[in-house]
C-alpha positions as a printed NumPy array, in Angstrom:
array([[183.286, 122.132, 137.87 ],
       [181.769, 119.964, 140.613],
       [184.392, 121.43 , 142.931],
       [184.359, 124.963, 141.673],
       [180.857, 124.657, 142.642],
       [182.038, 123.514, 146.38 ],
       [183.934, 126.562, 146.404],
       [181.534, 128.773, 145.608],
       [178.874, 127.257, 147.845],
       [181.119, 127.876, 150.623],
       [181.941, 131.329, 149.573],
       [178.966, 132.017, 148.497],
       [176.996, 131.858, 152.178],
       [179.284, 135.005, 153.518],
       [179.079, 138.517, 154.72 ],
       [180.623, 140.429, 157.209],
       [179.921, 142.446, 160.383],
       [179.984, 145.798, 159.513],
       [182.211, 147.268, 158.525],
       [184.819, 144.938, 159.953],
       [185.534, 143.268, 156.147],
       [186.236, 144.93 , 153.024],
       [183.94 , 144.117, 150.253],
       [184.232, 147.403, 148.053],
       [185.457, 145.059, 144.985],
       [184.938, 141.394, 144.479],
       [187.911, 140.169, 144.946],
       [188.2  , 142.019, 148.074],
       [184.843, 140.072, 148.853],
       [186.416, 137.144, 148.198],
       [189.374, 137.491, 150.337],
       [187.048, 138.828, 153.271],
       [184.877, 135.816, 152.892],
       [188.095, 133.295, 153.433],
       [188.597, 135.283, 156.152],
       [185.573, 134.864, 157.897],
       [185.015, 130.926, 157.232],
       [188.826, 131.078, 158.995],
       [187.668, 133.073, 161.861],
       [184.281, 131.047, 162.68 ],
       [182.282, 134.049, 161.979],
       [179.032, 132.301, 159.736],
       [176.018, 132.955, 161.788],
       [176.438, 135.974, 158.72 ],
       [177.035, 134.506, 155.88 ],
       [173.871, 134.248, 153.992],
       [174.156, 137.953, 153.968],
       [176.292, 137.864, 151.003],
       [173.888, 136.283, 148.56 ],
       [172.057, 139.167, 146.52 ],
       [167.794, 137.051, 146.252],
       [165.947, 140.559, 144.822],
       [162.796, 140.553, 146.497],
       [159.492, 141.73 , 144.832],
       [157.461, 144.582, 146.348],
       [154.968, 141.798, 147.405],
       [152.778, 141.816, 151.15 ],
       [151.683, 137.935, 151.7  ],
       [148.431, 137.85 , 153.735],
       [149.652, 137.738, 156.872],
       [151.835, 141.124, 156.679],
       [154.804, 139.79 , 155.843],
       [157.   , 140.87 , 153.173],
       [158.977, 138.726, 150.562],
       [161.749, 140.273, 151.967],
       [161.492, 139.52 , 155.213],
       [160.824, 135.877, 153.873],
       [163.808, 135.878, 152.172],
       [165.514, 137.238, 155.284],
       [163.778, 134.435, 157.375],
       [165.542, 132.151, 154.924],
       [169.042, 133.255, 155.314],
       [168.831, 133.191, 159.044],
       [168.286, 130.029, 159.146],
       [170.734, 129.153, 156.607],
       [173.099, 130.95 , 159.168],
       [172.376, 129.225, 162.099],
       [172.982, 125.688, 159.894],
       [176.208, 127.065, 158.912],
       [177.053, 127.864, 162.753],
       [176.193, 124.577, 164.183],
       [178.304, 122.747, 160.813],
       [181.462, 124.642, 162.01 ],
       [181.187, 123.901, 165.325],
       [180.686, 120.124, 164.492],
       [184.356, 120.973, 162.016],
       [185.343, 121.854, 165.424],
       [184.693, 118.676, 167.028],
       [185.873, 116.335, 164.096],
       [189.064, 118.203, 164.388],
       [189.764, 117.239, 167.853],
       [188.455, 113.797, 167.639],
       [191.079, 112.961, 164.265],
       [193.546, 115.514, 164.012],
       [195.5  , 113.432, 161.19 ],
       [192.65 , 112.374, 159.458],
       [191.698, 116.214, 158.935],
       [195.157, 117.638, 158.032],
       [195.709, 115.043, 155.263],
       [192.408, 115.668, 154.051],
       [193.433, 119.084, 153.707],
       [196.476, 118.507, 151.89 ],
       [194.819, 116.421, 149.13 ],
       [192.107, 118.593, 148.678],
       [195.3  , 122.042, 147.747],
       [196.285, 119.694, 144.957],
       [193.934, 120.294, 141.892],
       [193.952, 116.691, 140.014],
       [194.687, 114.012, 142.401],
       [191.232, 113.977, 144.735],
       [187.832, 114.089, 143.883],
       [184.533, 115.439, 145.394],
       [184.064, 113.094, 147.969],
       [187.575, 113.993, 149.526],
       [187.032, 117.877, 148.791],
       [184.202, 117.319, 151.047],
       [186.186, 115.014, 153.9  ],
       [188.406, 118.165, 153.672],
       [185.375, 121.073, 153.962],
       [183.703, 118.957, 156.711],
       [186.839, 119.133, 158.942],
       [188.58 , 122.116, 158.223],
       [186.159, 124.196, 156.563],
       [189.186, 127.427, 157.089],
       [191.735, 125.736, 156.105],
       [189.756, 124.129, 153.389],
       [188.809, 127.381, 151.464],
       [191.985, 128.876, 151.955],
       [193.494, 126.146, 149.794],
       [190.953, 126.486, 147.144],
       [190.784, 130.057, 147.179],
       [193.836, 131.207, 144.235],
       [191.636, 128.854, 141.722],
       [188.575, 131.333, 142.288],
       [188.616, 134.48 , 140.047],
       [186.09 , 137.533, 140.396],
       [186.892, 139.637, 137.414],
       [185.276, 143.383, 137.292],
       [182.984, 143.604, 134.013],
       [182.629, 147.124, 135.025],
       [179.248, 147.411, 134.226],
       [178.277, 146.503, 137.784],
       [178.49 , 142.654, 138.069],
       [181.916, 140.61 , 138.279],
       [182.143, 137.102, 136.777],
       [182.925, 134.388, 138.756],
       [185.328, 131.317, 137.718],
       [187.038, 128.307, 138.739],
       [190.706, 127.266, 137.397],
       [189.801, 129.966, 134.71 ],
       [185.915, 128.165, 133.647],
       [182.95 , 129.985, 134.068],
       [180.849, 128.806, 137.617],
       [177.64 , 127.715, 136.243],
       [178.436, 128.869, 132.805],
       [179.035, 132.213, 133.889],
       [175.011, 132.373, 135.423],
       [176.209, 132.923, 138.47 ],
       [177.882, 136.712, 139.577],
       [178.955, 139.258, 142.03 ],
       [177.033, 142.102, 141.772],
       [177.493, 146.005, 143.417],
       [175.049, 147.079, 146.134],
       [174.986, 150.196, 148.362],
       [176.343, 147.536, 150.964],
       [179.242, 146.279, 148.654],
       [179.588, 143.177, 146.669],
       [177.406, 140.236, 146.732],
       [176.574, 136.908, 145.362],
       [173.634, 137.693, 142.899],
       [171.441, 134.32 , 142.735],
       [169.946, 134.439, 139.112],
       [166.686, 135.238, 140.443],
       [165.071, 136.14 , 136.895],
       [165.881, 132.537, 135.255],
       [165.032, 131.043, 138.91 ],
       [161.564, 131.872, 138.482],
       [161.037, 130.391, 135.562],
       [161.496, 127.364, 137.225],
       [158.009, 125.944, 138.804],
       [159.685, 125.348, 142.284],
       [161.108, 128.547, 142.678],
       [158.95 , 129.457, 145.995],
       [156.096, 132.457, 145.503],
       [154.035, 132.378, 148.527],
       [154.574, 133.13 , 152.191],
       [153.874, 129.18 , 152.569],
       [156.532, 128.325, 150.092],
       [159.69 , 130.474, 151.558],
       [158.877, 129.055, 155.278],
       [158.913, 125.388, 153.801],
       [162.391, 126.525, 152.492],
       [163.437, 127.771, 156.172],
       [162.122, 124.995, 157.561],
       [164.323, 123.339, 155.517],
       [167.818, 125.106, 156.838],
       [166.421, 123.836, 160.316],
       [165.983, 120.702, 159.748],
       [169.386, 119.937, 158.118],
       [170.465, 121.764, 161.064],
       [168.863, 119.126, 163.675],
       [170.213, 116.478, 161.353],
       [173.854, 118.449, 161.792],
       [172.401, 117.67 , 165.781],
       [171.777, 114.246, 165.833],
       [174.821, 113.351, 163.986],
       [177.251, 115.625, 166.659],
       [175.234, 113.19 , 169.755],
       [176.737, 110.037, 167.871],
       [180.098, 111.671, 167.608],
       [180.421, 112.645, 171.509],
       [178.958, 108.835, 172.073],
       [181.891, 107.122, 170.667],
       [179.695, 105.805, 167.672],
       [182.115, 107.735, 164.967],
       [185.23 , 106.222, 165.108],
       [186.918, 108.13 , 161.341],
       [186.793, 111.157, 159.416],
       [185.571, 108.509, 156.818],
       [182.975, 107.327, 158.727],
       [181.542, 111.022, 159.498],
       [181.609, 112.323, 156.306],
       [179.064, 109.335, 155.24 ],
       [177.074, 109.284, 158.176],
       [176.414, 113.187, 158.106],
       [175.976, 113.107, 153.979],
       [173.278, 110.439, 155.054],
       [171.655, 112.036, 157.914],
       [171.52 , 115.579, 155.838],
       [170.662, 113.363, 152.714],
       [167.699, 112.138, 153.31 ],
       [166.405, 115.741, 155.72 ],
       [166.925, 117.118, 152.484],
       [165.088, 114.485, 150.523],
       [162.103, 114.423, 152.893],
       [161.576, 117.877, 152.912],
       [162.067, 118.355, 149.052],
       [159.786, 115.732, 148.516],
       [156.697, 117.737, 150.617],
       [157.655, 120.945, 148.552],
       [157.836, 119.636, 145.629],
       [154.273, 117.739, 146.172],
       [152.884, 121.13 , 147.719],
       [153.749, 122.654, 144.484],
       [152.433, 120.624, 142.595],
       [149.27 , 120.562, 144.03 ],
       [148.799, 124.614, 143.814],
       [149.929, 124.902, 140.309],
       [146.628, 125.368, 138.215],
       [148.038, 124.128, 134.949],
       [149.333, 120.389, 136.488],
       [145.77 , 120.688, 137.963],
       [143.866, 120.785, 135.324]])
């Protein structure tokens, strides 16, 4: 399920630019979102994912929704800058990428580190590969479940749901926020963007040692940018995870 999960991730983090994609059924939403990982298009993406908002104003005017809109354009502009550095990794090993590729179309022989050797450098062709073994079936009740090599993603909490705009991603918002780090305040959602940035200026420093020389395999990449986005990830986790703590009454007291 790890790499059903891969799929979806990618998937997942799509939209299109109106009304160039079709997204009136989900597996028409699937197919559109392949499309647009293929043709670089991901400044978008976060578009897709359905986070209902609640009719909350924080103190400084701004809405959840425009928090959670804050959010996804920064998730976009990490997305952008991780295809561009696909870009690069192409050029620099060619080989490296295209047999990465071809593994990762097989469904027993790799695992997840090589499913993500194969994202990193061809995220397209990538997602193309994996994209028969992803399912959206109509419930017709509104939603569409989601599976991978016919298993429920996330034991079937995770959906596609119909909007006025088409069909989305619908992040389980209701069991989300029964989870204590599931962000409430104005503070909390720009600790989250802040987030998206600074894996994206990890994304950064990692590209400078690539056009220095200092990458020398697709091997060698995929560990130094899991490391570099790693520990962004870890650092900033770590400070939400303490700031929530310290505003939650009941650990308080």
């Amino acid at each position: 399920m790890r790499r059903g999960l891969l799929v979806l991730l990618m998937l997942s983090l799509a939209a299109c630019r109106k009304p160039a994609y079709d997204t009136s059924t989900p597996e028409a939403t699937l197919d559109a979102v392949v499309s647009m990982v293929r043709e670089g298009r991901v400044r978008e993406l976060p578009a897709l994912i359905d986070i209902p908002a609640r009719d909350v104003t924080f103190d400084d005017g701004v809405t959840e929704a425009s928090a959670i809109a804050e959010v996804k354009a920064k998730a976009g502009a990490m997305l952008e800058r991780l295809v561009r550095l696909a870009d690069r990794l192409r050029e620099r090993f060619p080989k490296d990428v295209a047999r990465e590729v071809k593994a990762a179309s097989k469904k027993t022989s790799t695992g997840l580190r090589e499913q993500l050797l194969a994202a990193l450098g061809d995220p397209g062709a990538w997602i193309s590969a994996q994209r028969t073994r992803l399912k959206a079936s109509d419930l017709g009740d509104g939603t569409a479940a989601l599976t991978f090599d016919g298993q429920p993603v996330l034991a079937g909490a995770l959906t596609l749901t119909s909007t006025d705009e088409g069909w989305r991603l619908r992040v389980p918002v209701e069991l989300a926020r029964e989870s204590p780090y599931w962000p409430d305040t104005r503070h909390e959602w720009s600790v989250i963007a802040s987030m998206m940035l600074a894996v994206e200026h990890a994304i950064e420093d990692f590209q400078r040692d690539l056009d220095r020389g200092k990458i020398t395999s697709l091997d060698m990449a995929s560990s130094r940018v899991g490391r570099l986005v790693g520990e962004s990830v870890v650092v900033q986790s770590v400070i939400y995870a303490a700031m929530k703590r310290a505003d939650d009454p009941v650990r308080d007291a």
